[in-house]
C-alpha positions in Angstrom: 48.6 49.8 36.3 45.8 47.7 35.1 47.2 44.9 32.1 46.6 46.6 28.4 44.6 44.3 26.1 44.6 44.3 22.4 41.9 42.5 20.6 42.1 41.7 17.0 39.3 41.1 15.4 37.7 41.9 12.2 33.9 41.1 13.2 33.2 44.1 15.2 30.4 42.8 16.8 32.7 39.7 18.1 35.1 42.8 19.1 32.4 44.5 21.1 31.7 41.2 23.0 34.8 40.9 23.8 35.6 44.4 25.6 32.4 43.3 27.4 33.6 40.4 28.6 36.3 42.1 30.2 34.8 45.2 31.6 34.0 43.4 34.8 38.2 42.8 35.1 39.1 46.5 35.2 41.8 45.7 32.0 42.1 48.6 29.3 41.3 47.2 26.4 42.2 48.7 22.7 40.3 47.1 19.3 42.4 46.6 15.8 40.5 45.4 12.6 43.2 44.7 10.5 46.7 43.7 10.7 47.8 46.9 9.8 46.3 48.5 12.2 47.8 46.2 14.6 51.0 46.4 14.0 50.8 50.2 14.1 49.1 49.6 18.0 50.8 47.3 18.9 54.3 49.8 18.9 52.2 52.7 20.0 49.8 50.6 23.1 52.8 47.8 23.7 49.9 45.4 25.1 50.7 43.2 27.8 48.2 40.7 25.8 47.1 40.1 22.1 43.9 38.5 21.3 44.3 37.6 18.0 42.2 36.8 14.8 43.6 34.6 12.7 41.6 35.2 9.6 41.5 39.2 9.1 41.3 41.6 5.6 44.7 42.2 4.9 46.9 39.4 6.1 47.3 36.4 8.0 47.1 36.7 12.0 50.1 34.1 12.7 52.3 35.9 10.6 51.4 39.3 13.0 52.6 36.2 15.6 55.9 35.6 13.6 56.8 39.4 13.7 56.1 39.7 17.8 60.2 39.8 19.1 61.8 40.6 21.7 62.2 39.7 25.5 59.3 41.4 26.5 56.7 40.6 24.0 53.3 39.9 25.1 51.6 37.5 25.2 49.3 35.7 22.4 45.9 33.9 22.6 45.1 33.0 18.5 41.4 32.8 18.3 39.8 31.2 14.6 36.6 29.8 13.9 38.1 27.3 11.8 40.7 25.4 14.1 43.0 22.4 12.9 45.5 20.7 15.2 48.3 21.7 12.8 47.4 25.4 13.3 47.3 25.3 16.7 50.8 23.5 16.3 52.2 26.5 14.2 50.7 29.0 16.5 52.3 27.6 19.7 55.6 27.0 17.6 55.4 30.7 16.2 55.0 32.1 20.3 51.8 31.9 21.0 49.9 30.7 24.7 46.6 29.4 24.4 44.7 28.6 21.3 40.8 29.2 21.5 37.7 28.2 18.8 35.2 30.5 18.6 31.8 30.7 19.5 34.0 31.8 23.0 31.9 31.8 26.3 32.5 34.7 28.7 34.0 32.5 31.6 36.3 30.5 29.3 37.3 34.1 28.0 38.4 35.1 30.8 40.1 32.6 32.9 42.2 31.6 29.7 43.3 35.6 29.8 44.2 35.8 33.5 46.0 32.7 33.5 48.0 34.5 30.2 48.6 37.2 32.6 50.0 35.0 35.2 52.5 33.4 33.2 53.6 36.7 32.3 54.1 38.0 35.5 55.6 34.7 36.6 57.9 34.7 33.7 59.3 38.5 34.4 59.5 37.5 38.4 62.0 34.6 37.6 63.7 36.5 34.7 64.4 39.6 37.4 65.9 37.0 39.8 68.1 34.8 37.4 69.4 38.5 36.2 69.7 39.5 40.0 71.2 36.4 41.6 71.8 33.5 39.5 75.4 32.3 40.0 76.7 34.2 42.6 75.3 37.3 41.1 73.6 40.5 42.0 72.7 42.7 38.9 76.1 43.7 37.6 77.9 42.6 41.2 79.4 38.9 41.2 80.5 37.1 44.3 79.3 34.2 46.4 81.5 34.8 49.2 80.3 36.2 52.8 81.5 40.2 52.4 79.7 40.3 49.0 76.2 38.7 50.8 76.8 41.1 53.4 77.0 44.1 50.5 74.1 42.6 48.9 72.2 42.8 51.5 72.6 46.5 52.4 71.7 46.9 49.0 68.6 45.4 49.2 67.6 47.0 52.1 69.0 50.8 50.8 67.6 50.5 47.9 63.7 51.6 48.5 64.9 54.4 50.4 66.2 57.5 48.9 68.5 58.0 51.3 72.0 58.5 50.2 74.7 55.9 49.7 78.4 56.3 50.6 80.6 53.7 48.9 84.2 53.0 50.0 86.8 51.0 48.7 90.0 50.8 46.9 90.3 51.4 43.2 89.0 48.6 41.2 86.8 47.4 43.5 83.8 48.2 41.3 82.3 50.8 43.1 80.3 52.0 39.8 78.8 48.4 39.7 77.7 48.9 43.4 76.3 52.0 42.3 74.3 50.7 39.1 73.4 47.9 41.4 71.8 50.5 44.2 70.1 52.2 41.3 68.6 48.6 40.0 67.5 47.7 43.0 65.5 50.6 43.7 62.0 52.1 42.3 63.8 54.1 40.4 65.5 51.5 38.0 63.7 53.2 34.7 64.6 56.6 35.4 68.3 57.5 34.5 71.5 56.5 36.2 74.0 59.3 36.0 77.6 59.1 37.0 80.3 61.7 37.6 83.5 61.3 37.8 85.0 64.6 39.6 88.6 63.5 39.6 87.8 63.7 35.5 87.0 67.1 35.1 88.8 70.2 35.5 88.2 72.0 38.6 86.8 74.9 36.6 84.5 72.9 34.9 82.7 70.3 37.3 80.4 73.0 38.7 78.7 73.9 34.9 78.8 69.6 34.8 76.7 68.9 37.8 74.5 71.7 37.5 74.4 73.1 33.6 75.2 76.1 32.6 73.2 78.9 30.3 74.7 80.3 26.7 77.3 82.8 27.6 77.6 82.0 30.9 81.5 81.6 30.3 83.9 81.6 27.8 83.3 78.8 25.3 79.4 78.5 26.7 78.2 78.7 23.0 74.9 76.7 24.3 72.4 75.8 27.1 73.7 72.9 29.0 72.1 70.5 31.3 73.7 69.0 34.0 74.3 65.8 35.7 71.6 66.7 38.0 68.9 67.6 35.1 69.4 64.6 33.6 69.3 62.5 36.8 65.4 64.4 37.7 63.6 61.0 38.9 66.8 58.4 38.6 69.9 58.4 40.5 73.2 60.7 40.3 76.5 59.4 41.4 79.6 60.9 42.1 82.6 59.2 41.6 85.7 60.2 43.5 83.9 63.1 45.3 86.8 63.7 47.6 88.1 65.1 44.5 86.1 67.5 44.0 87.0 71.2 45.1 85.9 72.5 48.6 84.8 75.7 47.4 81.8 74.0 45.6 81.2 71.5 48.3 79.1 74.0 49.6 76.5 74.4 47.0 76.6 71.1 46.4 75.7 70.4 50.4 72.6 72.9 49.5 71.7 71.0 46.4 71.1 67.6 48.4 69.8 69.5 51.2 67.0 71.0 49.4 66.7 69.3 45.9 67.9 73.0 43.9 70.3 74.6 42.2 71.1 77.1 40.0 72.6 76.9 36.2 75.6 78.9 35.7 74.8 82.1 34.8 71.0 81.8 35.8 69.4 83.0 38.7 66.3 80.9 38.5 65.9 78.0 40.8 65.6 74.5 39.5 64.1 72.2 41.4 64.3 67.9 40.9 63.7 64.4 42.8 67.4 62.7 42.6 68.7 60.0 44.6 72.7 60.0 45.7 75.3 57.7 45.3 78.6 58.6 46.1 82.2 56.6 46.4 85.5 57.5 46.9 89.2 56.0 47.3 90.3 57.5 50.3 89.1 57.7 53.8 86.2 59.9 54.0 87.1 60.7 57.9 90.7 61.5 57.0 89.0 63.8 54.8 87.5 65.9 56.8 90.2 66.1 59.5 92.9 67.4 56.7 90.2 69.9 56.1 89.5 69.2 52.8 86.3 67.7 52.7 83.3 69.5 54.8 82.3 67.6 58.0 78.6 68.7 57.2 78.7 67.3 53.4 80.7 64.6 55.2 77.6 63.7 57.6 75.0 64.2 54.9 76.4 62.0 52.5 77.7 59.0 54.7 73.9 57.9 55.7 73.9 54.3 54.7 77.7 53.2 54.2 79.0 50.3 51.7 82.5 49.1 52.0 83.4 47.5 48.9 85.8 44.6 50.0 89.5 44.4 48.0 89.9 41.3 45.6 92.3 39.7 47.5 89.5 39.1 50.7 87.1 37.8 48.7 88.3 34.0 48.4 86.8 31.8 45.6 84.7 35.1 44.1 88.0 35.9 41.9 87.4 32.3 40.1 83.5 33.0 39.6 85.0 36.5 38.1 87.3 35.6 36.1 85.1 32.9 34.9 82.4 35.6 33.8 85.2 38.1 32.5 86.8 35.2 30.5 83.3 34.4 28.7 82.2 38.1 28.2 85.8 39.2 27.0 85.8 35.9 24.2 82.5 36.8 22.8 83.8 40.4 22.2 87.0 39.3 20.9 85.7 36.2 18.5 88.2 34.0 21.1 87.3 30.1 21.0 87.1 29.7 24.6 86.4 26.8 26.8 87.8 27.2 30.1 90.8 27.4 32.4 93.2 25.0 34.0 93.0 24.5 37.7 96.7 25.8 37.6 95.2 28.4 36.5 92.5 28.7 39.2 95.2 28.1 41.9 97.4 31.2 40.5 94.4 33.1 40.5 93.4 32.5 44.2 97.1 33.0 45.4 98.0 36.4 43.7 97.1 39.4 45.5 96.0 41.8 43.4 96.8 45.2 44.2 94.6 46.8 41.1 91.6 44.7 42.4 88.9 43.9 39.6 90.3 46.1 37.3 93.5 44.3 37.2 92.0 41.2 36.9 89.8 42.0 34.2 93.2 43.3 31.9 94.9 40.1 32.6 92.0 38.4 31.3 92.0 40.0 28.1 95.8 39.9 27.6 95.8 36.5 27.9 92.7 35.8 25.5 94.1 38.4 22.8 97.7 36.7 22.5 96.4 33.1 22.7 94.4 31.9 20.5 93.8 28.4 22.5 90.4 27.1 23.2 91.9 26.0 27.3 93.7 28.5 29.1 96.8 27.5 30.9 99.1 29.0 33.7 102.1 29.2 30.9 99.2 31.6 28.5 98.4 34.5 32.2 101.6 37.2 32.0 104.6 36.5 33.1 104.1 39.2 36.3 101.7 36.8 37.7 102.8 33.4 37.1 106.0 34.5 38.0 104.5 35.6 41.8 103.1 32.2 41.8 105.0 29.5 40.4 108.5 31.2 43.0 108.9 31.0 46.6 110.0 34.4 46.8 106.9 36.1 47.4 106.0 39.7 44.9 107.3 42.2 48.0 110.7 40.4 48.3 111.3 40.2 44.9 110.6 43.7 44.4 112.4 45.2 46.8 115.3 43.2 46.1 116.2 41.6 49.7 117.1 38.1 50.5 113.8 36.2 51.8 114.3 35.8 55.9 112.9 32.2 57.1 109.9 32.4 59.3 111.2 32.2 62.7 109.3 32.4 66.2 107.7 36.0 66.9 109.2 36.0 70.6 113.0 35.6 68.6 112.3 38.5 65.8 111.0 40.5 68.3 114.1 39.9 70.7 116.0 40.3 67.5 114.8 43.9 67.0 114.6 45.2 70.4 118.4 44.9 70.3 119.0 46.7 66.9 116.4 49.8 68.1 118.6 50.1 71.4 120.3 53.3 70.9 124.0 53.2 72.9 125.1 55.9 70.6 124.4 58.8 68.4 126.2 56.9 65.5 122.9 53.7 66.4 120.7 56.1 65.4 118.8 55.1 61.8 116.4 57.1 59.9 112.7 56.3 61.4 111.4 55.2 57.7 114.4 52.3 57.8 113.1 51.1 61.0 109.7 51.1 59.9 110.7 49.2 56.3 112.6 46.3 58.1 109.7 46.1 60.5 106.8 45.8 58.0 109.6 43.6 55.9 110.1 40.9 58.7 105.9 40.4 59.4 105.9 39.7 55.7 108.2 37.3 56.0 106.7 35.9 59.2 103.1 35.8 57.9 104.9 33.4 54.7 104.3 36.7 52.1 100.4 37.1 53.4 100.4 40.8 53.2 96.6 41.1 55.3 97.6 39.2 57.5 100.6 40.8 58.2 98.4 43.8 57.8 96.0 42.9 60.7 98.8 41.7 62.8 100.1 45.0 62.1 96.8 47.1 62.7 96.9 48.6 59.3 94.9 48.4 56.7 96.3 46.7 53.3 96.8 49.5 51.5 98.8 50.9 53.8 101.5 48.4 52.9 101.3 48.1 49.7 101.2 52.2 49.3 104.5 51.6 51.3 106.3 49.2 49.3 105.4 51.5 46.4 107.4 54.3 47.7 110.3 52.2 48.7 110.1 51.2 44.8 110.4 55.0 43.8 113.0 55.8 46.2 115.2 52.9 44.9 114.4 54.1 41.4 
C-alpha cells in the first residue's frame, strides 16, 4: 500500500502545491483546512504522515501535535512561515520530525518526506524485532536455550505457509503460546486467532462450537451462532487437546480442513472460509491412532509440519529467563515491590524438576510474590514443596514414595544384584510384574543421583513415563 499523507494547510493554494509535489511519488494524499477537520481525518485516514500548518482558523497546529498518541502515531513535519528556534524546540519536544519554513521548494519537499517515511519504517522494523526476540524471546515464547532456537526456527519457516501445525508436548509446556506465536509469525497476524479447547466442551456441544449452529437447531438454540471457524475466516483456528475430541465428528472435521466447508447445525447451506490450523495435544498422536481413537487420515492431515514443545525441566538456564519475566509481569499486576531473586533462589529453580512445566512455575511465582511482601526474593519466601526438594538429599521420588535412599553403586553390581532376585526357583519367588518394574525404575533413580531424564533415557522411556508411574504408586499407597 502506497504511504497516506495528510496535509494541513489552510492556504489552499499552498495545499494544492503540495499534492503536486507529490503526485510524481505515487503517495495518497488527503487535504484538511482546519484543525477540526484534522482531527476528524486523522481517526478516519490514520495517515502514515502529517504535514502540518502551524498557524490555521481554529486552533493552534502544535497542540493537534500534543494530542497525536500512541505507538503508532505518524509521523509529523510542522511547516510555518514564521519560524523561531524556540518553536522548532517545542515542536520536536511535542513529537514532531522535521521542522520546515515556508516558501518550500519541491525537492526539499520531498526528500524531507521520504526520509520521514524511512524512519518510520525503520522504527516499526526494530520495534517488530525487540518484541520478537529481544532477550531470549520470540513473540510470547521465551527461551535462549538450543530446543527453543530449534522451535523458533520451525516457526519461522511454517509460518508463511498455511500448512498445518501439529504441536506436542506435555501439559504446561505452553503450547497456546507456540500457537499465538505460529499465528504472529505469519501473514495472517491481523486477522483473528481462535482457540478451542475440545477437552472444555461437552461432547454434545463442540460440533455447534467449531462450526455454529442456526436458531432452533437444538434444544436451547434460542439464536444464530457462529463458530470457531467463522470467526477464524482469514486468521488462524487452533484446537487444543484435539485428541479429545469425539471420533464421530473427526470426520467432518477431516472434510472441513480438506476442503475449507462446513455446515451450521441445522443448515444445509455450505459455508465456505480461508483458515489456517494449529493443533496440539498432550498425548501421543501415534498411540492415538493405533487405540483407534483418533482417525489415521485426520492423523496424517494434521501432522504436516510437527513442533515438539520441549518439558521445563530440558530446557537449562530458560527456567531463570522465565521466571525472571513471570516475576516482573506477576509484580506489576499485583502492586508487589519487586527487585529480584537470590542466586539460592536461581539454584533451586534450575535443580527442581517440574513436573507441571510452565504452568507450575508460573503459580509458584505468584505464591511467593502474594505472601511476601519483600522487595528481594529468597529461597526461605518459594513453597516449602520446592525448597524442601532442594535444600535435602533425598531426592522428591524417594521422599514420596517413602523408601530408604539406596547409595549409587556400580551398574555391573545392581544389575548382578537383580538378576538374582528375578531368578525364579519357586512358585512362592514369584512377585507381581508391577513390583519388579517399581524396584527397577526405583534403583536407576537412585543410580542416576535422583536425575529422573536421565534415568529416563537410560531407561528408553520418555519422562513422563516415570513420573505418570510414580503417580500411581502414590494412589495405590493412598
Amino acid at each position: 500500500m502506497p504511504p497516506k499523507i495528510l496535509i494541513v494547510e489552510d492556504t489552499e493554494s499552498l495545499a494544492l502545491m503540495y499534492q503536486s509535489y507529490l503526485i510524481p511519488t505515487g503517495m495518497t494524499t488527503r487535504v484538511a483546512a482546519t484543525g477540526a477537520d484534522a482531527l476528524a481525518t486523522i481517526a478516519e485516514f490514520t495517515p502514515d504522515l502529517i504535514l502540518l500548518d502551524v498557524m490555521l482558523p481554529d486552533m493552534n497546529g502544535l497542540d493537534i501535535l500534543s494530542s497525536l498518541q500512541g505507538d503508532d502515531q505518524p509521523q509529523v513535519i510542522v511547516l510555518t512561515g514564521h519560524a523561531t528556534k524556540e518553536m522548532a524546540i517545542q515542536a520536536i519536544k511535542l513529537g514532531a520530525n522535521d521542522f520546515l519554513e515556508k516558501p518550500i521548494e519541491a525537492d526539499r519537499f520531498r526528500i524531507t518526506i521520504n526520509n520521514a517515511l524511512k524512519l518510520k519504517d525503520l522504527k516499526s522494523t526494530v520495534e517488530k524485532y525487540q518484541a520478537t526476540y529481544e532477550n531470549g524471546r520470540f513473540f510470547d515464547l521465551i527461551g535462549s536455550s538450543r530446543a527453543m532456537q530449534s522451535v523458533y526456527q520451525i516457526i519461522n519457516s511454517a509460518a508463511v505457509s498455511k500448512a498445518t501445525v501439529f504441536i506436542t508436548g506435555e501439559s504446561g509446556t505452553g503450547k497456546e503460546l507456540c500457537a499465538k506465536a505460529v499465528h504472529q509469525a505469519s501473514p495472517r497476524a491481523s486477522k483473528p486467532f481462535i482457540a478451542l479447547n475440545c477437552a472444555a466442551i461437552p461432547k454434545d456441544l463442540i460440533e455447534s462450537e467449531i462450526f455454529g449452529h442456526l436458531k432452533g437447531a437444538f434444544t436451547g438454540a434460542i439464536a444464530n451462532r457462529e463458530g470457531a471457524a467463522g470467526q477464524a475466516n482469514g486468521g488462524t483456528l487452533f484446537l487444543d487437546e484435539l485428541c479429545e475430541m469425539d471420533i464421530n465428528l473427526q470426520s467432518k472435521l477431516l472434510r472441513f480442513i480438506q476442503t475449507g466447508c462446513y455446515q451450521q447445525v441445522g443448515s444445509e447451506k455450505e459455508t465456505k472460509v480461508d483458515v489456517r490450523f494449529v493443533c496440539a495435544t498432550n498425548r501421543d498422536p501415534l498411540l492415538e491412532v493405533q487405540a483407534g481413537r483418533f482417525r489415521e487420515d485426520l492423523y496424517y492431515r494434521l501432522h504436516v509440519i510437527p513442533i515438539n514443545l520441549p518439558p521445563l525441566r530440558e530446557r537449562g538456564r530458560d527456567i531463570i529467563e522465565i521466571a525472571e519475566a513471570l516475576f516482573f509481569k506477576i509484580s506489576k499486576e499485583e502492586s508487589h515491590p519487586y527487585k529480584g531473586i537470590s542466586d539460592d533462589v536461581k539454584r533451586a529453580f534450575l535443580d527442581y524438576t517440574w513436573p507441571g512445566n510452565v504452568r507450575q512455575l508460573e503459580n509458584t511465582v505468584r505464591n511467593t510474590l502474594v505472601l511476601n511482601p519483600d522487595e528481594w526474593i529468597d529461597l526461605d519466601m518459594v513453597p516449602a514443596l520446592l525448597s524442601s526438594q532442594n535444600t535435602n538429599a533425598q531426592p522428591l521420588v524417594q521422599s514420596a514414595l517413602n523408601v530408604a535412599p539406596l547409595a549409587p553403586t556400580t551398574r555391573s553390581v545392581d544389575n548382578s544384584s537383580l538378576e538374582q532376585r528375578t531368578t525364579l526357583g519357586t512358585m512362592q519367588d514369584i512377585e507381581p510384574l508391577w513390583v519388579i518394574e517399581k524396584r527397577y525404575i526405583e534403583q536407576a533413580i537412585a543410580l542416576c543421583q535422583s536425575n529422573i531424564p536421565k534415568a529416563a533415557a537410560l531407561l528408553d522411556v520418555s519422562p513422563s513415563t516415570i513420573y505418570r508411574k510414580i503417580k500411581g504408586w502414590e494412589d495405590a499407597q493412598a
